[in-house]
N, C-alpha and C positions, 0 to 999 in steps of 0.2 A: 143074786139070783142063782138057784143052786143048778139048774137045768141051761142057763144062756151060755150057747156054745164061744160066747166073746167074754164072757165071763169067765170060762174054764180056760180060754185061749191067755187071758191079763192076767191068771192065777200060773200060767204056768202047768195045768191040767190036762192041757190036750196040746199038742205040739203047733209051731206055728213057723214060718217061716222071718223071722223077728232081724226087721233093720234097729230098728231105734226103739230106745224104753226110757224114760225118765216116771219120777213120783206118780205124775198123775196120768201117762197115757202109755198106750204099745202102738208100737207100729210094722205093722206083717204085710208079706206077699199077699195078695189076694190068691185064691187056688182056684178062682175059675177067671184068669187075668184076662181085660178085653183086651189089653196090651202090653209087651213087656216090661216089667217095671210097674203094672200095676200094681198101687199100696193102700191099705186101708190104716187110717188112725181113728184108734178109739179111746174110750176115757175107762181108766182101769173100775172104774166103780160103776155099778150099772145105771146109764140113764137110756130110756127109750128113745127120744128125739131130743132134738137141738134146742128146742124153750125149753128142757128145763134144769140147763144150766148154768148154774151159778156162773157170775162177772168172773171169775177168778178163774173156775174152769175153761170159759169159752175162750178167756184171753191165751192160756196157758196150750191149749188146743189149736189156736189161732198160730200162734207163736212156731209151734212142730209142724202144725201144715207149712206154714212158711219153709221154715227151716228143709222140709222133704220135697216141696217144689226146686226150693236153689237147688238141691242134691241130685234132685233126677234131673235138670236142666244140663249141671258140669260132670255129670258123672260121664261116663265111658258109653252107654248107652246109646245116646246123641240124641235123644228126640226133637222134633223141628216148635212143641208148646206141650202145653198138658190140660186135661178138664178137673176141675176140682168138684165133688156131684157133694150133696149127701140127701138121702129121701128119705123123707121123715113122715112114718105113718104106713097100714098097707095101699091105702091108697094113690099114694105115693110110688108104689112097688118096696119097700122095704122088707124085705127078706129077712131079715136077723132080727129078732127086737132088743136092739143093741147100735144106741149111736154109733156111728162110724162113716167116716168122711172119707171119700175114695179121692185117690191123686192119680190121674190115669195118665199115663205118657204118651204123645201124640206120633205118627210118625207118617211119612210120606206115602200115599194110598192106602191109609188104614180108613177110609171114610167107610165103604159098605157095611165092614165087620163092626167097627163103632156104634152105627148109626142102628146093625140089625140088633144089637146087645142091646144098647138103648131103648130101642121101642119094643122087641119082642121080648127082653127083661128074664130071657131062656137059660140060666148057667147049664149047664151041662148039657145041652142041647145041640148050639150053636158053637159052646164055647166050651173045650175041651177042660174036665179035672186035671191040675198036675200037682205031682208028687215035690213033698220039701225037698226032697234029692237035685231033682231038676230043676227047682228055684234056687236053688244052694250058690251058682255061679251070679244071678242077680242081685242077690242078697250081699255078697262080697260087694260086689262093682254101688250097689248103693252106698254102703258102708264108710267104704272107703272114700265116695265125695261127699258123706257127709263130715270125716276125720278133717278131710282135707278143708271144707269149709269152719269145722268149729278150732282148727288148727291155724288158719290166717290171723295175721296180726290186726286188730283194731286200730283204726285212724284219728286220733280226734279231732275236730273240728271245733271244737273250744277256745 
């Protein structure tokens, strides 16, 4: 899709604040984060919502969300859980039309701001734009627990 701003963001088009990338997905800072550490993962090929992808993509997607919960869990950040969202459809609130699976990090009295992002679904409003500069220091600290996790030794249980 020549105009989908997560389109230009998976190409490498428009700048992003980029924790992780394999074949089939990116994973960026959100710029209007409800909480530090918020991340979205999307699928580099455009799909609109969540039915209509292929067994192979959802699992492969499935797999990085994972993978970006452990990371924001052990990372340096310390959040106390996290919400995993994704709205599919405007009715929905979907803003982009461009799957993408938000991992939002939880933390100790963030319920009002949460809750008002959530229902009044306002970015720039409530929830201030910020610059890749100033994501730059989150972006490390994700990074590096996600090294540190694909860095561990496997156990087998075999």
């Amino acid at each position: 899709m020549p105009d989908c701003l997560f389109c230009l963001i998976a190409k490498d088009h428009e700048p992003s604040s980029c924790v992780f990338e394999d074949a089939d997905c990116k994973v960026f800072l959100d710029i209007y984060p409800v909480s530090k550490g918020h991340m979205l993962i999307i699928p580099k090929n455009h799909y609109v919502t969540y039915d209509e992808l292929s067994d192979r993509l959802r699992e492969s997607l499935s797999k990085v969300t994972h993978l970006m919960c452990k990371a924001v869990m052990a990372s340096d950040l310390a959040p106390l859980g996290y919400n995993i969202q994704v709205n599919n459809g405007t009715a929905a609130n979907q803003h982009v039309p461009h799957l993408h699976i938000h991992v939002i990090p939880r933390y100790r009295g963030d319920v009002i701001k949460v809750m008002t992002h959530f229902l009044l679904q306002a970015p720039g409003i409530f929830i201030g734009k910020r610059s890749h500069k100033s994501l730059s220091p989150v972006v490390d600290i994700i990074r590096s627990a996600i090294s540190d996790l694909e860095n561990q030794p496997t156990i087998s249980t075999g």
